[in-house]
N, C-alpha and C positions, 0 to 999 in steps of 0.2 A: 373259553374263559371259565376256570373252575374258583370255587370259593375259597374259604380258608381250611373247609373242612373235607375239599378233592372232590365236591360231588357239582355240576355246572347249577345256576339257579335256575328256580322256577323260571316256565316262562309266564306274563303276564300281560295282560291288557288293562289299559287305562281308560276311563271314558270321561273327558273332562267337554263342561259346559265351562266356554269362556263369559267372565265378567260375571260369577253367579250370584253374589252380594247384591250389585245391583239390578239384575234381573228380576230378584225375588222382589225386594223392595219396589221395582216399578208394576211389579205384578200386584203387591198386598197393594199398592197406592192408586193403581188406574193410570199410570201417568204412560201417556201415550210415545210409543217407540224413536217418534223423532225428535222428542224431547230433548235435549242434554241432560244428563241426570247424573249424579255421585250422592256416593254414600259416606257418612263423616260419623266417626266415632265421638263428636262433639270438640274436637280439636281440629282434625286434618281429612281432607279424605283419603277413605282404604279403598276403596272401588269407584269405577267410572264406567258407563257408558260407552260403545266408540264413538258416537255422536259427540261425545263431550271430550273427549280424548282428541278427533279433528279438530276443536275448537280451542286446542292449549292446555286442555284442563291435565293435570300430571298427578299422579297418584304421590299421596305424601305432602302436598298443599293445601298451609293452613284454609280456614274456608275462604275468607276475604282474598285472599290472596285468587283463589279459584274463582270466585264471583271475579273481579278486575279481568278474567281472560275471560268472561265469559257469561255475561249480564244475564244473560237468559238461562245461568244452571237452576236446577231443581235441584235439591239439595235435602237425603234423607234419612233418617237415623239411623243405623246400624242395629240389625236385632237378629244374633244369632237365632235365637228360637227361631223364627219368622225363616231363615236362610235355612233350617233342618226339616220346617214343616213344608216348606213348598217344596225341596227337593225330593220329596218320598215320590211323589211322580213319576220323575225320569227315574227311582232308583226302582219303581215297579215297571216300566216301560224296558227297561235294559233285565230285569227278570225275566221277561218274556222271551229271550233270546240264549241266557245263561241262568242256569235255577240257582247258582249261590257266587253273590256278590258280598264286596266289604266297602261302606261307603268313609272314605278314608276322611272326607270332611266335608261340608257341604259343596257341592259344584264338583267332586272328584270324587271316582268309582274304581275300585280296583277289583280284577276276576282274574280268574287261573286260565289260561287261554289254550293252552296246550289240544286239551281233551274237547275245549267248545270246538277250536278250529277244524280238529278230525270231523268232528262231526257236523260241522256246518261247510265242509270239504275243504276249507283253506282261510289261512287268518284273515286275509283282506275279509273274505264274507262275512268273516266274524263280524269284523271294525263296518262294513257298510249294513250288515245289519243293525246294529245294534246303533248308527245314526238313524237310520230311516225311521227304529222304531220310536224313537228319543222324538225325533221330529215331528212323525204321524200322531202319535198319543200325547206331546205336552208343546208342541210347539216351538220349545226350542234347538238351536242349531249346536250339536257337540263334534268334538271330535277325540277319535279313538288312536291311541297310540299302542305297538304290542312292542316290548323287547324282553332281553332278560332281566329278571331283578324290577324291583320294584321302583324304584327311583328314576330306570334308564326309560320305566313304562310312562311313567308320568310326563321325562323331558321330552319323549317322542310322540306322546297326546298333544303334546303345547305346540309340537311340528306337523303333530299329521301323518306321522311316518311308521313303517311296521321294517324294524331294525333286525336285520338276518341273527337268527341265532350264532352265539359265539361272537359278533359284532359288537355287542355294546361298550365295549372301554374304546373303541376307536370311535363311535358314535356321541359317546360325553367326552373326547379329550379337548374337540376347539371351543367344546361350549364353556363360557365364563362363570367363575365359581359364583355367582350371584345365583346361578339358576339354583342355586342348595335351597333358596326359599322356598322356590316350588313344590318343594319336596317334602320338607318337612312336614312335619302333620303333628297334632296331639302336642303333649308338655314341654316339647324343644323346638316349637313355632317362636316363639317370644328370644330363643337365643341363637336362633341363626343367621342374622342381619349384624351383630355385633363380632360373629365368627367371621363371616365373608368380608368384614371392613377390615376385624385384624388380617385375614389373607392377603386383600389387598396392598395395606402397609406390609408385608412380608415379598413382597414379589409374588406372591400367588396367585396370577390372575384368572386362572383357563381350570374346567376340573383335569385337563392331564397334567398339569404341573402337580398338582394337588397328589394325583394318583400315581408322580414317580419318586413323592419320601416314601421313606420305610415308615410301613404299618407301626412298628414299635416304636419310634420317634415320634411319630404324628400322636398315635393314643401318652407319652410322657407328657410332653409339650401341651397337649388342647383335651387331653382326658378323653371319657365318654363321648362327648361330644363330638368331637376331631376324629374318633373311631368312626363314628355316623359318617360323617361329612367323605373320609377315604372311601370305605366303602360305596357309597353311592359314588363318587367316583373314579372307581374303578371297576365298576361295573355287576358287583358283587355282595349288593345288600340283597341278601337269598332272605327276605322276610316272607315270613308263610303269612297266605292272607289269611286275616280274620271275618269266614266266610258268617253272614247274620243267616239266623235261619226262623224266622217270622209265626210265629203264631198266630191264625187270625180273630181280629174280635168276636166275642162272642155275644149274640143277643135274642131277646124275647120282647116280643110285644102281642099286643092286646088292643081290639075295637071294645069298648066303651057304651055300648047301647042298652037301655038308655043312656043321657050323661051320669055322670056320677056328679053329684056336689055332697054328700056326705062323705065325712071323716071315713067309717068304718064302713060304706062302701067299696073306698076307694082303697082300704088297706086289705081288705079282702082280696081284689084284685092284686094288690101288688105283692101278696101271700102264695098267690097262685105263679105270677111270675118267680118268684125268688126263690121256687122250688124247685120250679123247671129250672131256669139257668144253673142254678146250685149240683142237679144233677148232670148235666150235661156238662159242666167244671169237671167233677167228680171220674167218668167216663173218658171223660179227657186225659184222664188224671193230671190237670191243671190249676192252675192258682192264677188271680190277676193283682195289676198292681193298683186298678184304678174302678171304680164302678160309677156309670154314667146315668143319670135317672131325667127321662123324657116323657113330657106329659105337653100333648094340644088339648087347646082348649075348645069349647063350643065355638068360638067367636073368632076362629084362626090364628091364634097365638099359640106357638111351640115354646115350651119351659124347658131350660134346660139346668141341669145341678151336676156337677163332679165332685164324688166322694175318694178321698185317700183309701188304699185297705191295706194296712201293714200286716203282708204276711207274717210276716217273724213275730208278732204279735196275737197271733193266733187267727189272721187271715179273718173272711168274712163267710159264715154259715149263713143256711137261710133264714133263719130268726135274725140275724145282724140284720140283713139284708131288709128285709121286711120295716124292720124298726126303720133303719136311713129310709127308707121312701114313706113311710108312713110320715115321721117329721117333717120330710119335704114336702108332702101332698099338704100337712097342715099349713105351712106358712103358705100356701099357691092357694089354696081353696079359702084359706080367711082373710089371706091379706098382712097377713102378721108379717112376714117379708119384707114388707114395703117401708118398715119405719125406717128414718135419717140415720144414715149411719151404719146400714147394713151390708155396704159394701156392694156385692154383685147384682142385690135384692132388689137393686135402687133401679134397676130397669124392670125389672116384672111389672106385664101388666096388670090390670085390676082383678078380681077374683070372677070366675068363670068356672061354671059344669067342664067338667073331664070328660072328653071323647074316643082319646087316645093314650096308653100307659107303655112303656118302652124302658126297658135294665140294658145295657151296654157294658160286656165285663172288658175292660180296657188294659195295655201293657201284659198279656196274656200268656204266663211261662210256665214250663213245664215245672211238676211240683219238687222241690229239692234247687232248683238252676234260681230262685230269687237272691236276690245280693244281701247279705247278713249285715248283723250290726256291727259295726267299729268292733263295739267290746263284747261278744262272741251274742249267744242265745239269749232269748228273752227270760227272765228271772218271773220266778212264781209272783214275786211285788209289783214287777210289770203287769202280766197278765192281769191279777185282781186290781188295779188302778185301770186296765181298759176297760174292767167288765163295771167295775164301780161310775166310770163316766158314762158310759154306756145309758148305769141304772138313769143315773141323777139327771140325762137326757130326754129320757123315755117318762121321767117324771116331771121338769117343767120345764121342758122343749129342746131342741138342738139348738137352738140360737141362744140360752141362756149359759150354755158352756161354750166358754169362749180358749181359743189359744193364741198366740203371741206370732205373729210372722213378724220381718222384715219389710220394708217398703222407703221407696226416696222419701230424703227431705234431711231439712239443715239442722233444724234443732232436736236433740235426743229425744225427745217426745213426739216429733211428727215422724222420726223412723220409725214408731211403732204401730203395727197395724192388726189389729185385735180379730179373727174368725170364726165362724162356729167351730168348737174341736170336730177335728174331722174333713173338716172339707176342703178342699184344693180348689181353693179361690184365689184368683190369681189379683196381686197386692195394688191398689190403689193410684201406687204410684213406684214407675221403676227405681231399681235402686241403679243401673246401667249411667243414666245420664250424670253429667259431670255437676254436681253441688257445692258453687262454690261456697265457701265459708264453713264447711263441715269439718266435724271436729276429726284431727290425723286418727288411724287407730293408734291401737286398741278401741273400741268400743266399752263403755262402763258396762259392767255386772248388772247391777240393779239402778234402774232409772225410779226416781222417788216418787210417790203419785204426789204429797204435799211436800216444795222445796224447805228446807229446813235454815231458817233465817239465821246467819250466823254474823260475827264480826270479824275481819282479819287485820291484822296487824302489825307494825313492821318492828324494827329491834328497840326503838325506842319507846313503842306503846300506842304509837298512833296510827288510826286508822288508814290502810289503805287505801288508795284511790289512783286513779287511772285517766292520763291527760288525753287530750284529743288526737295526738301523735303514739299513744299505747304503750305512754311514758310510763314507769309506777311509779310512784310517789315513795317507796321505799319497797325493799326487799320483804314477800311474804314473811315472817319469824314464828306467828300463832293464827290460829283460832280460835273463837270463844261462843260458847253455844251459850245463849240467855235460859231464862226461864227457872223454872223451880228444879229443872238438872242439871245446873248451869256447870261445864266443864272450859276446859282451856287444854288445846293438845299443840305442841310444839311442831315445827314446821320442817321437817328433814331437805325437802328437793321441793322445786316445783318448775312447770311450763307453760310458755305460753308469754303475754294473752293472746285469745284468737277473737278477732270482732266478729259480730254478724248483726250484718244490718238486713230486714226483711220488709217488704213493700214499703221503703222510703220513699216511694211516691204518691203514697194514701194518707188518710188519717190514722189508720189502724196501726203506722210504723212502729218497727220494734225496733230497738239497740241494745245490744245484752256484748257482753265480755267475758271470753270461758279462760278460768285459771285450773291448772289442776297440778296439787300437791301434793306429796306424801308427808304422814305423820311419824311424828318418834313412834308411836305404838304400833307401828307398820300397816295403818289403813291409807289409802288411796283414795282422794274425792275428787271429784269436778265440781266447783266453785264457778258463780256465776253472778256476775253485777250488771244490774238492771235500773236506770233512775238512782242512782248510789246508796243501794241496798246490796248487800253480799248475800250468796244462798247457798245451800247445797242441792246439785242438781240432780249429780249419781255419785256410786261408787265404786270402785273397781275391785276384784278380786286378786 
């Protein structure tokens, strides 16, 4: 079997851990092996257990539905990160076997198998190695599939099987076009489920049906995509892996004796550290993406802080370096941390002598390979705005410079989630789970800190209002802002309402109603009645 381009594909090897969603999940959660267990994107579940698989449970059942086969499922969130960070294991355990691996998605490993198999004498030892190690060092059971082409590697991991070179279009011809899902990976995961149903309304069941149109018909007919989908079934996606090649973190630390509980003790030391690591970056000639700052205290409490360092920003020297741990040592050592609302801060314990200092330079790439900005280099006005935040930091504190993240929740005001500039504090509340009542995007521009009390009105002049059924009482037609600027801006378009009702079952309930209009003078608001007051709540750009 040669390609399109006359030359036969790679050979490759798979290493796929079945069920790895919920393996990780029952691994972050403790939840014990004979459990039944699935994992639910908040609608359906995407992974199962086999435990829970004997027991009825079917991948693609809403949850209730899965609960009715099966009273005793556990049932648990989906979180990619979570499925990328506990895979690094086996993706280090299968290094030990082959030095450059591509991990194509969580639970699946792709490696160039040719040249391991020479050298570990033959590919089965490859695939029974590189179980044993999977299994000896993290516990769980995978299995290795080798053919040619990347696609045929994968369907033959799912079987177990090491597919004779030259063999693989006779190896996918009885297997059913469904299996493309398996395959897929990265930005055409989400469109090949809608591909394999049109197949199957076409008569395409099998991928050798699939792989005896003509190539030119298939890519007219289904584009890009339908290119993909032939190729792998015919044995001939020759994709070159994308081998990762790991940098490892780099660190310094420091014993503490005496403790430290002064300020400029403790930045002293962490001056000394931030010199060393800096050099040893330097040496490397490396850059990181991430700087991690660890401090135990007398009393047996480990602090920990993660700092962002945008390279393309002019990266982190050791005077940066110094400056972030010195802030951080302030809030650990006084307590300043700890007030309401600080986010991460809110579990730090009480202030405590320093007995241990620790830099961690994290995301660790060779200098030139970091990933640039959308819209090319950082601008001289960039630069003097880092080093200007930086100043105004360093003069009354990191926690008084604040940046804007993301974070869940239904009303445009609790998606926001305020952090020290700087730090890679991870947001309060996910934005992952399903909220219901939240506004469709677009997302508004500027959320207002004070709502701006307005009146809206319908073509007659009277006030809007809004029935218990989300009736309007007339079509929006104006605006009218009160006050001593009192304007009036006519109504072009508008949508909606959206209700949101939030803890109806407290006293504290809220019921608010989002319209949102455009104006003759081409502004964009989100509109918001509360107790039948109208407001402005954002605006859109």
């Amino acid at each position: 079997m040669t390609t399109a381009s006359g030359t036969a594909p790679q050979r490759l090897a798979a290493l796929w851990v079945p069920d790895w969603p919920v393996l990780a999940a029952m691994r972050a959660q403790e939840v014990p092996d004979h459990q039944p267990t699935a994992v639910h994107d908040g609608r359906r579940v995407t992974a199962l257990s086999a435990v829970a698989r004997s027991q009825g449970v079917r991948r693609g059942m809403r949850r209730r539905h899965a609960q009715e086969c099966c009273p005793g499922l556990v049932l648990l969130t989906d979180d990619p990160g979570r499925d990328v960070r506990l895979f690094e294991p086996v993706a280090a355990a299968a290094e030990t076997v082959v030095a450059g691996i591509e991990v194509a998605r969580p639970g699946l490993l792709l490696l160039p198998a040719e040249g391991a198999g020479r050298y570990h004498g033959s590919e089965q030892v490859l695939a029974e190695l590189l179980v044993a190690q999977v299994a000896e060092r993290t516990g769980y059971e995978a299995q290795v599939g080798v053919a040619d082409g990347a696609g045929a590697a994968v369907l033959a991991a799912r079987a177990a099987r090491i597919v004779p070179p030259g063999q693989a279009a006779q190896f996918l011809a009885p297997l059913a076009a469904g299996e493309l899902v398996h395959v897929a990976t990265g930005e055409i995961l989400a469109q090949v489920p809608d591909l394999v149903d049109l197949l199957g309304r076409l008569g395409l069941r099998t991928l050798g049906q699939v792989a005896q149109l003509p190539r030119s018909d298939v890519q007219a007919r289904f584009g890009r995509l339908g290119t993909w989908a032939h190729q792998v079934a015919s044995g001939q996606d020759d994709r070159p892996t994308a081998l990762r090649r790991l940098e490892p973190d780099v660190a310094v630390e420091q014993d503490l004796d005496p403790p430290v509980e002064r300020i400029e003790a403790a930045a002293f030391a962490a001056r000394r550290l931030a010199e060393d690591l800096h050099t040893q970056l330097v040496v490397r000639g490396a850059g990181c993406g991430r700087l991690q700052i660890t401090a135990r205290t007398e009393d047996g409490h480990e602090l920990v802080r993660t700092w962002r360092t945008d390279a393309v920003l002019g990266g982190l020297s050791a005077a940066r370096m110094t400056d972030r741990v010195r802030w951080q040592l302030e809030g650990w050592l006084t307590g300043a941390s700890r007030r309401p609302g600080r986010g991460s801060g809110d579990d730090d314990p009480a202030p405590a002598p320093l007995v241990r200092l620790g830099l961690r330079a994290e995301e660790v790439v060779s200098v030139g390979a970091e990933q640039g900005r959308l819209w090319g280099s950082a601008s001289g006005a960039d630069l003097r705005a880092q080093r200007a935040l930086h100043r105004v930091q360093g003069l009354i504190g990191a926690d008084a410079v604040l940046a804007v993240a993301v974070q869940g929740g239904r009303d445009v005001r609790d998606q926001v989630h305020l952090v020290p500039w700087g730090e890679d504090a991870p947001a309060a509340r996910p934005t992952a789970p399903p909220w219901p009542g939240r506004l469709p995007p677009p997302a508004p521009a500027t959320v207002l800190v004070v709502p701006e009390v307005v009146q809206v009105r319908g073509p007659e002049g009277r006030p809007v209002q809004i029935g218990s059924r989300l009736e309007l009482s007339a079509e929006p037609a104006s605006v009218h802002w009160s006050g001593r600027d009192a304007t009036e801006a006519v109504v072009e378009g508008w949508a909606g309402p959206w209700p949101l009702v939030q803890r109806w079952w407290s006293q504290g309930a809220r019921s608010q109603v989002y319209l949102q209009v455009t104006l003759e003078d081409g502004r964009a608001l989100l509109l918001s009645l509360e107790g039948g007051v109208w407001t402005v709540e954002a605006r859109y750009d």
